[in-house]
C-alpha positions as CSV (number, residue, x, y, z in Angstrom):
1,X,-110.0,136.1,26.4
2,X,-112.5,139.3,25.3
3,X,-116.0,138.3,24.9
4,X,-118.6,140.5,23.7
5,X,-122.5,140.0,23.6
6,X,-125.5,141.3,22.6
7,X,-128.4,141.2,25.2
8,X,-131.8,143.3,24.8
9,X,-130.4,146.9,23.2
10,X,-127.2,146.6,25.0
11,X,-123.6,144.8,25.1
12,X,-121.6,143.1,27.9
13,X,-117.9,142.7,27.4
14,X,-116.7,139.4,29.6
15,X,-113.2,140.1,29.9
16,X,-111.3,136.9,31.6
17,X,-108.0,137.9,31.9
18,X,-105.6,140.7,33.1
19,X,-104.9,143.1,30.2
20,X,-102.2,145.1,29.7
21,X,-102.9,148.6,30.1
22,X,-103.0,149.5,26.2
23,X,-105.6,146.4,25.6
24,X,-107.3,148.2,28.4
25,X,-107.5,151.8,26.6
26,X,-108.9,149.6,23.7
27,X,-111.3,147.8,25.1
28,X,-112.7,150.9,27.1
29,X,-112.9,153.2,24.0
30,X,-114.6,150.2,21.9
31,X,-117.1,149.8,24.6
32,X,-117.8,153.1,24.5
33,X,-117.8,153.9,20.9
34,X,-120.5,151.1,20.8
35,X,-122.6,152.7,23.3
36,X,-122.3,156.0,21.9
37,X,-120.5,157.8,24.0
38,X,-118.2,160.2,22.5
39,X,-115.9,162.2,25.0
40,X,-115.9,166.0,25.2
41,X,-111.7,165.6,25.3
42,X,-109.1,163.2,25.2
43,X,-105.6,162.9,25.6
44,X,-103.1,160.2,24.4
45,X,-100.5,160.5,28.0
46,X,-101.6,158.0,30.5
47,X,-100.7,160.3,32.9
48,X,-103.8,163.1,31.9
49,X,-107.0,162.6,33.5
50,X,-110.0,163.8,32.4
51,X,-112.9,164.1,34.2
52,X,-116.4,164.7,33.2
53,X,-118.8,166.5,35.4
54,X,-122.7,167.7,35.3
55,X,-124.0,170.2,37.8
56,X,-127.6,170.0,39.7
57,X,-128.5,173.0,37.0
58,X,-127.3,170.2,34.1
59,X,-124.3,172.3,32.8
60,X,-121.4,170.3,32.1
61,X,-117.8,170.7,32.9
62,X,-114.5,168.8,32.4
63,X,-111.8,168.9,34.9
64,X,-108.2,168.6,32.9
65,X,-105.2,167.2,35.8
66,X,-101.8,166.8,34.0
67,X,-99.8,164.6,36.7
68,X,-96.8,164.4,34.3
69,X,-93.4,166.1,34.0
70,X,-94.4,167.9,30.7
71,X,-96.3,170.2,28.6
72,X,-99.8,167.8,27.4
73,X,-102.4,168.5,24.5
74,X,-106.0,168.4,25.2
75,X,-108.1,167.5,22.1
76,X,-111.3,168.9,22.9
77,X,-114.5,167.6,21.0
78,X,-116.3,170.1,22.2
79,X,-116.7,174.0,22.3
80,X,-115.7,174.9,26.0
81,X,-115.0,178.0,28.0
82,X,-113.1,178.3,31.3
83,X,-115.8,179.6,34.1
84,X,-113.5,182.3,35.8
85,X,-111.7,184.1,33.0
86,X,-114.5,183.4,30.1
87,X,-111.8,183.0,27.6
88,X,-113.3,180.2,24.8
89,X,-111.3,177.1,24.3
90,X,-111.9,175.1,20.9
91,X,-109.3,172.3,19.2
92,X,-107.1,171.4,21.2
93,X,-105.4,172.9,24.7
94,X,-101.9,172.8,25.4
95,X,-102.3,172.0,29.8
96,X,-99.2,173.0,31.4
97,X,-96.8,170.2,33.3
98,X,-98.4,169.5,36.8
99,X,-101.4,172.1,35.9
100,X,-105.6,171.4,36.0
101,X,-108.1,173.6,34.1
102,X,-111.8,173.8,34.9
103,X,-113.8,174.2,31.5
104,X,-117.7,174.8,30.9
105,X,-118.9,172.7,28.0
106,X,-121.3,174.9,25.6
């Protein structure tokens, strides 16, 4: 059983149960979504982790791992551009098999 409530400006999800790891994804993105969050990238493979990070200065990055076997496309929501080579990255970002990219978020 997924419970949600309202309480002051915010939501609580009450989630008694073990959910499979697709109601999971779901619930996660819905509680986001209501909290407006919106991700600077996303990937559909389980096995892509995306990582969101903010410097002391404020400037944000996004650490891309690809732990699977294959090629994996990065949707990114946001203009970025890698820190070392300057080259811009917009749309989406085919991350090799086994590969990692560091991107600055403009």
């Amino acid at each position: 059983m997924i419970t949600r409530n309202t309480y002051g400006k915010g939501d609580v999800f009450y989630v008694g149960t073990v959910p499979s790891e697709k109601a999971i994804r779901i619930l996660v993105k819905s509680a986001a979504e209501a909290a407006g969050i919106k991700p600077p990238a996303s990937s559909s493979h389980p096995l892509v982790e995306i990582t969101e990070l903010e410097s002391e200065t404020k400037e944000r990055y996004i650490y891309l791992i690809n732990f699977s076997a294959e090629n994996q496309e990065i949707s990114l929501h946001t203009a970025a551009v890698d820190p070392f080579s300057q080259t811009p990255f917009e749309g989406t970002l085919l991350l090799p098999a086994m590969d990692y990219k560091l991107l600055k978020l403009r």
